[in-house]
C-alpha positions as CSV (number, residue, x, y, z in Angstrom):
1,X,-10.4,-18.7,11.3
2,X,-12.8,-21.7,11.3
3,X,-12.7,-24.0,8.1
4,X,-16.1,-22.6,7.3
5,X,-14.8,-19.2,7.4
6,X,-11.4,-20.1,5.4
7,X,-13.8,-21.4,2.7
8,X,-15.7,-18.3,2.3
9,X,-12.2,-16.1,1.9
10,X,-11.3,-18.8,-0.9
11,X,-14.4,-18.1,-2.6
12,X,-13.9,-14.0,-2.4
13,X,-10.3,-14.3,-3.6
14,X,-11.6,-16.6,-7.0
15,X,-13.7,-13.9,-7.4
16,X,-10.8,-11.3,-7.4
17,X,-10.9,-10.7,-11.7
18,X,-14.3,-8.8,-11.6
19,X,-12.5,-5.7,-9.3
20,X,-11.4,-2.6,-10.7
21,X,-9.3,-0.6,-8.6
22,X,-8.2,3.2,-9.0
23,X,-5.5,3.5,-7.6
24,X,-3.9,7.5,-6.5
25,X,-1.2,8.2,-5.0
26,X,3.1,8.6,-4.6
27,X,4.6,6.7,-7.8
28,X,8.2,5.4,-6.5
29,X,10.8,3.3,-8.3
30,X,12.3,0.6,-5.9
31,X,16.0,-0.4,-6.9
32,X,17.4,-3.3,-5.8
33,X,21.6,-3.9,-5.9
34,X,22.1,-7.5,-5.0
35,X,25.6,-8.5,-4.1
36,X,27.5,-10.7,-1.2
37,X,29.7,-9.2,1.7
38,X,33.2,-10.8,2.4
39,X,35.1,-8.1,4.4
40,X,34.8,-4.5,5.9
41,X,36.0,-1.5,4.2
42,X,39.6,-0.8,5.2
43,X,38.1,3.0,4.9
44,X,35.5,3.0,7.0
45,X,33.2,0.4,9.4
46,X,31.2,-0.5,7.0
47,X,30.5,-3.7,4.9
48,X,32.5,-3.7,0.9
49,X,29.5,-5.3,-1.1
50,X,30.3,-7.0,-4.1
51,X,27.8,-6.6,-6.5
52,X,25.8,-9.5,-8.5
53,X,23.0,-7.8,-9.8
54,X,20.3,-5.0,-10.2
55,X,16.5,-5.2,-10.5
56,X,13.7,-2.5,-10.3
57,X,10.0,-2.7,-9.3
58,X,7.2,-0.6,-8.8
59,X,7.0,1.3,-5.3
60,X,4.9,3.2,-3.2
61,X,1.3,3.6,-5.2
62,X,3.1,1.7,-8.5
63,X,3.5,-1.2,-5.6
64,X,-0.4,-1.0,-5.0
65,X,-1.5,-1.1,-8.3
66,X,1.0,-4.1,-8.7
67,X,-0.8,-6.0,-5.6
68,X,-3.7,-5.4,-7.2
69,X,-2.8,-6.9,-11.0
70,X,-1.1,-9.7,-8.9
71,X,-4.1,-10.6,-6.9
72,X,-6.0,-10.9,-10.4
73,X,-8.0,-7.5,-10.3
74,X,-7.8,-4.8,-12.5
75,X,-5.7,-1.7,-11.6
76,X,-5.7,1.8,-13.2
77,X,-3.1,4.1,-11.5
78,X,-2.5,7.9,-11.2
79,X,0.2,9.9,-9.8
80,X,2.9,11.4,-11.0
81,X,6.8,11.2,-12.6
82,X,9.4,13.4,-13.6
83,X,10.3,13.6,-17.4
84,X,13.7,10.9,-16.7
85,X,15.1,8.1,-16.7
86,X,13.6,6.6,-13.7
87,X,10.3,7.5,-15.0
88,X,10.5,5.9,-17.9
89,X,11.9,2.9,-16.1
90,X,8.9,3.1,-13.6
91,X,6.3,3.1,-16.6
92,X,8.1,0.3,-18.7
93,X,7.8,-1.8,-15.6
94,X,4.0,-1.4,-15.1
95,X,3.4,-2.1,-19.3
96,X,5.4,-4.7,-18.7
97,X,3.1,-5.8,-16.3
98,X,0.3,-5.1,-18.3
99,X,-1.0,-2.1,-15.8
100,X,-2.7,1.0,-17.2
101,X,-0.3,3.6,-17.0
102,X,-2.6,6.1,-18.8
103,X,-3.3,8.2,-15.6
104,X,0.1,9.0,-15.2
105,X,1.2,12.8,-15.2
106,X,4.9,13.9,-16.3
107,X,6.0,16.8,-14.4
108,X,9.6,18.2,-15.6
109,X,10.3,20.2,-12.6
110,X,10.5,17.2,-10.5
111,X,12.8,14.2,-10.2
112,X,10.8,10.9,-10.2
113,X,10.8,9.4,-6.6
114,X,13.9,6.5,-6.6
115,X,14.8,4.4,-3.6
116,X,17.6,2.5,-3.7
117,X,18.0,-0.7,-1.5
118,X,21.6,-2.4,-1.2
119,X,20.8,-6.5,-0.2
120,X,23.4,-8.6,0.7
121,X,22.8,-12.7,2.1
122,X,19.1,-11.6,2.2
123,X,19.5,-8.7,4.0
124,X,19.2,-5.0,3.7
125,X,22.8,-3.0,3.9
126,X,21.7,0.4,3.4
127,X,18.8,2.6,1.5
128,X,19.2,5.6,-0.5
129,X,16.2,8.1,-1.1
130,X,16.1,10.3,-4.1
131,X,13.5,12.4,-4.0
132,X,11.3,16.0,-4.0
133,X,8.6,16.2,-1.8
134,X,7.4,19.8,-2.3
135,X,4.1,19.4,-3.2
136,X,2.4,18.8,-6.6
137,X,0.8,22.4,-8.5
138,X,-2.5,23.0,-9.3
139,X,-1.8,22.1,-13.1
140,X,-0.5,18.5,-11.8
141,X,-3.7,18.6,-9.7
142,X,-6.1,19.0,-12.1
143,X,-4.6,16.7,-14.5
144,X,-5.0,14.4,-12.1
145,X,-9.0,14.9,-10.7
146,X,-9.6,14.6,-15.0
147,X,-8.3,11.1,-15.2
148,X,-10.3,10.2,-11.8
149,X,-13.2,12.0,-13.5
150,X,-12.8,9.7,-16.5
151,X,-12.3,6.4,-14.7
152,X,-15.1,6.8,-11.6
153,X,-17.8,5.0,-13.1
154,X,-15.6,2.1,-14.4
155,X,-13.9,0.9,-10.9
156,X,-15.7,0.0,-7.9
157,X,-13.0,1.2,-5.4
158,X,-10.4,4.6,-4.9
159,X,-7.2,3.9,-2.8
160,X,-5.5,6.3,-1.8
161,X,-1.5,5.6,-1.3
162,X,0.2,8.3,0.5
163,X,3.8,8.0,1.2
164,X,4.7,11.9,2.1
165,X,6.2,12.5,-1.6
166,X,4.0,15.5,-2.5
167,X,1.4,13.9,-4.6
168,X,-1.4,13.8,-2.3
169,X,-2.4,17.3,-1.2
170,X,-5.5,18.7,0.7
171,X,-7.7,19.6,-2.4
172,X,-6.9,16.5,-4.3
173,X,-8.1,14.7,-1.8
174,X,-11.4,16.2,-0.6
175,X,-12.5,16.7,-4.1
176,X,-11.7,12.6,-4.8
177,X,-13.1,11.4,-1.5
178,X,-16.2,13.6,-3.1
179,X,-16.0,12.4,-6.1
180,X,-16.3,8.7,-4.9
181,X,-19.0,9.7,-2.4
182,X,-21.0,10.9,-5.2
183,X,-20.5,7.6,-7.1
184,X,-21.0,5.5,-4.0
185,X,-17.2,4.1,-4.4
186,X,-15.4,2.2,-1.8
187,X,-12.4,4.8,-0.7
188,X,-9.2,2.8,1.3
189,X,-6.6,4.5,2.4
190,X,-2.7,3.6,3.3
191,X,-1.8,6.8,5.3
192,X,0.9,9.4,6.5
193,X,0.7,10.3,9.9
194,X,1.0,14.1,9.2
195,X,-2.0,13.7,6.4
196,X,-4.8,12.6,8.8
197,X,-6.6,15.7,8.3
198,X,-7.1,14.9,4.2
199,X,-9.0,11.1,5.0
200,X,-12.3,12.1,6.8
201,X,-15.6,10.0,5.5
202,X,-13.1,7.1,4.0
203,X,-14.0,3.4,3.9
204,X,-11.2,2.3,5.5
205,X,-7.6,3.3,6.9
206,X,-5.0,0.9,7.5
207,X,-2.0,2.6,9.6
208,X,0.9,0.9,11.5
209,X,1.0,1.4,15.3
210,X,3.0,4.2,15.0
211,X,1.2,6.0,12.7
212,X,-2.0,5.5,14.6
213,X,-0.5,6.1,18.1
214,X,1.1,9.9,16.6
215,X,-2.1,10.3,15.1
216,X,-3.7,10.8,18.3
217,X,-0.8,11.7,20.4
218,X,-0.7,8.4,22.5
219,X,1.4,5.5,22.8
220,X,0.6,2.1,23.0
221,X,1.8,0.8,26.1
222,X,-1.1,-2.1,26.4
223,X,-4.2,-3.4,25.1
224,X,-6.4,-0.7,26.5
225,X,-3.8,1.9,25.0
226,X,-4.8,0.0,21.5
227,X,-8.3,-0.2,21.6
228,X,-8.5,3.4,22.2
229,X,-6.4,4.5,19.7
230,X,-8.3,2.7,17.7
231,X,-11.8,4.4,18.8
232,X,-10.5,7.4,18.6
233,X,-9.4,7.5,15.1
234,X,-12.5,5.8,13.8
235,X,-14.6,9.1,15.7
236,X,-11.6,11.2,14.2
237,X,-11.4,10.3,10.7
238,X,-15.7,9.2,10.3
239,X,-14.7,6.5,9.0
240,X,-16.5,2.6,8.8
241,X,-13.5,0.7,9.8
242,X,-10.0,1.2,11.1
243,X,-7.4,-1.6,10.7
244,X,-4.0,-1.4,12.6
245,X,-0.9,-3.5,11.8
246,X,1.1,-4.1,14.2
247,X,4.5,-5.7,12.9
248,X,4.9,-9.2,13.9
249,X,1.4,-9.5,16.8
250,X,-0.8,-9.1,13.5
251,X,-3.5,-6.5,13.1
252,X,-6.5,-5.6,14.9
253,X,-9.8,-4.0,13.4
254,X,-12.0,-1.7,14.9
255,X,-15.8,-1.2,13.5
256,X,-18.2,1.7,14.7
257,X,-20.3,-0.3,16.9
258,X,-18.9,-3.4,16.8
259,X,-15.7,-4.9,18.9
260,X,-12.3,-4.8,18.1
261,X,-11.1,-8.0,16.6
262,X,-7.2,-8.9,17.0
263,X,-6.1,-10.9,13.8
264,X,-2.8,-12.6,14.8
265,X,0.0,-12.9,12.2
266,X,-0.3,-15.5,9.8
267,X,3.6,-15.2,8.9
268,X,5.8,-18.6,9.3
269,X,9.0,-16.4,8.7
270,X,9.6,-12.8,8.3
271,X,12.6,-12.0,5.3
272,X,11.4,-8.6,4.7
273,X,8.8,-6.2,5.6
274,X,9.3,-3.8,2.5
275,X,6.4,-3.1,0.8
276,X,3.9,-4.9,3.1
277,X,1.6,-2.0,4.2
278,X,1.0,-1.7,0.1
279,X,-0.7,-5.4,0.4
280,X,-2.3,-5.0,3.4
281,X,-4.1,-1.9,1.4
282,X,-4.5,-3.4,-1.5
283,X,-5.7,-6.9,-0.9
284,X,-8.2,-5.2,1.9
285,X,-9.5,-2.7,-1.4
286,X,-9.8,-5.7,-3.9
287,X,-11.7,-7.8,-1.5
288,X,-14.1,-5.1,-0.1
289,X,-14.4,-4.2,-3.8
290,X,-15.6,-8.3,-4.5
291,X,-18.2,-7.9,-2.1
292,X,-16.2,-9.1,1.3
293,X,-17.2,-7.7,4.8
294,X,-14.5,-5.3,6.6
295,X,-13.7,-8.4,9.1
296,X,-13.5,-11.2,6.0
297,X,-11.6,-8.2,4.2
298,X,-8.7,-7.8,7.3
299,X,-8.2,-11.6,7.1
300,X,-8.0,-11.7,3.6
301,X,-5.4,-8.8,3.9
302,X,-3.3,-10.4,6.8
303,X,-2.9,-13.6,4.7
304,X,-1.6,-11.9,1.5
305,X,0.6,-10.1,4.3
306,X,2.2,-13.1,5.6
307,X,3.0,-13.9,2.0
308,X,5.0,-11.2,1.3
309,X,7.0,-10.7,4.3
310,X,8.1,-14.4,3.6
311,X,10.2,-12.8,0.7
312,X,12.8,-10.7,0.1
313,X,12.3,-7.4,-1.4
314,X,9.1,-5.1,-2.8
315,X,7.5,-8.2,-3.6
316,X,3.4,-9.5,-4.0
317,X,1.3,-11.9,-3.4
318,X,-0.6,-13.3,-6.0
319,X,-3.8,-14.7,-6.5
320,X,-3.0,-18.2,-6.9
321,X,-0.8,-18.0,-3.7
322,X,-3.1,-15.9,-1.4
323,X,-5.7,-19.7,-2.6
324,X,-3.2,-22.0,-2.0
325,X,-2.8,-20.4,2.2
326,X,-6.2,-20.4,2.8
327,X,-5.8,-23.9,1.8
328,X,-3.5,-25.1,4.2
């Protein structure tokens, strides 16, 4: 970006405090075991990790909604728990981070979503998933549409965070993309590659390479293989913009009528890339909810993007940060 340019995304992200964001979506609680490694198991070839620590933090849609507080907007979240432990973790977390948690539905007959990362020298040993994906009941459903009834006219943007854990189903989602229609509402999407169907007449989607490519049955061998992918899902999904990461080459956003625009990665090192599609969502949401274009929006995102990947774990970028690069 020009210096011009850089000083117009410094003057969107001051202006981060006036967003409101609803975010919906899969809740998940990310555990972290810290430790060091000094030998391999005598039982088996794997690594004996000697444990230092434990933290939790707020995954999957929780992770959003956290992106969103950190980059100084407001963020009111709704998904859902089980009646636990890790539920009650989950939501102490978010208080603790003063995030509204008053959209958040307990369902007993499911075990809140826990993922469980083992990190040893700064680097991930192994991940355990514990989790029901069946999907959510009409009960849960209509719990849900309430709160987004109730909070509609008080944000100025829906994203939708779907990791595949059962909490955003087919009717939820038309009736929300509706709903937001009807209150002329930004809608962003972070999506599942089997969910494409639910995300027609959004604002924005921002899938990886791989979830675009399966989305249309292609690979991406080359540049033209891109930029087609990229056409068709905007035609696919009616939708005003599509933004693909691609991993370590940046992004590249595609416009109806416009050309594609390649963003290269802003990244100086890369630590861990855990939680960095939630950013890339939510910094894109906050600024298109600010009053950013699509294209200022992408840069915007892929900046708060090489912040996170810079650190290790389900981190964010925050506000003062996300200035502080653009001022470089």
């Amino acid at each position: 970006m020009m210096n011009w340019n850089k000083a117009g995304l410094k003057r969107v992200v001051a202006g981060f405090k006036r967003a409101k964001i609803l975010v919906i979506g899969d809740l998940i609680l990310d555990e972290f075991i810290w430790g060091k490694v000094s030998r391999i198991s005598p039982e088996a070839p794997v690594p004996v990790v000697w444990v230092n620590s434990e933290s939790f933090m707020p995954g999957g849609a929780a992770n959003a909604a956290n992106n969103i507080h950190a980059l100084g907007a407001q963020a009111y979240i709704c998904g859902v728990i089980g009646g636990d432990e890790r539920g009650r973790v989950l939501t102490d977390e978010l208080r603790r981070k003063n995030i509204d948690v008053e959209g958040i539905v307990i369902d007993n007959e499911r075990p809140t979503t826990l993922k469980t990362r083992v990190i040893a020298h700064h680097q991930q040993v192994v991940r355990i998933d514990r989790e029901k994906v069946e999907e959510i009941d009409d009960n849960i459903i209509n719990q849900m549409l309430t709160f987004a009834k109730e909070k509609i006219n008080e944000v100025d943007a829906v994203l939708i965070e779907d990791y595949g854990k059962g909490a955003v189903v087919s009717r939820l989602l038309q009736e929300v993309i509706a709903l937001a229609q009807k209150h002329k509402k930004i809608i962003t999407v972070d999506p599942k590659e089997n969910h494409f169907s639910f995300y027609e007449n959004v604002s924005l989607i921002t899938p990886n390479h791989y979830e675009a490519a399966r989305a249309v049955g292609r690979e991406i061998k080359s540049q033209a293989d891109l930029e087609e992918i990229g056409r068709s899902l905007l035609a696919k999904q009616k939708c005003r913009a599509v933004l693909i990461t691609l991993g370590e080459e940046g992004m590249c956003l595609f416009e109806d009528k416009r050309q594609s625009v390649h963003i290269p990665t802003v990244a100086q090192e890369v630590f861990d890339v855990s939680g960095a599609g939630d950013t890339v969502i939510s910094a894109a949401s906050v600024a298109l909810a600010s009053g950013a274009s699509m294209l200022e929006s992408a840069y915007i995102s892929n900046y708060a993007a090489g912040i996170v990947v810079g650190k290790v774990g389900v981190t964010v970028a925050t506000q003062e940060e996300l200035l502080e690069e653009l001022s470089k």
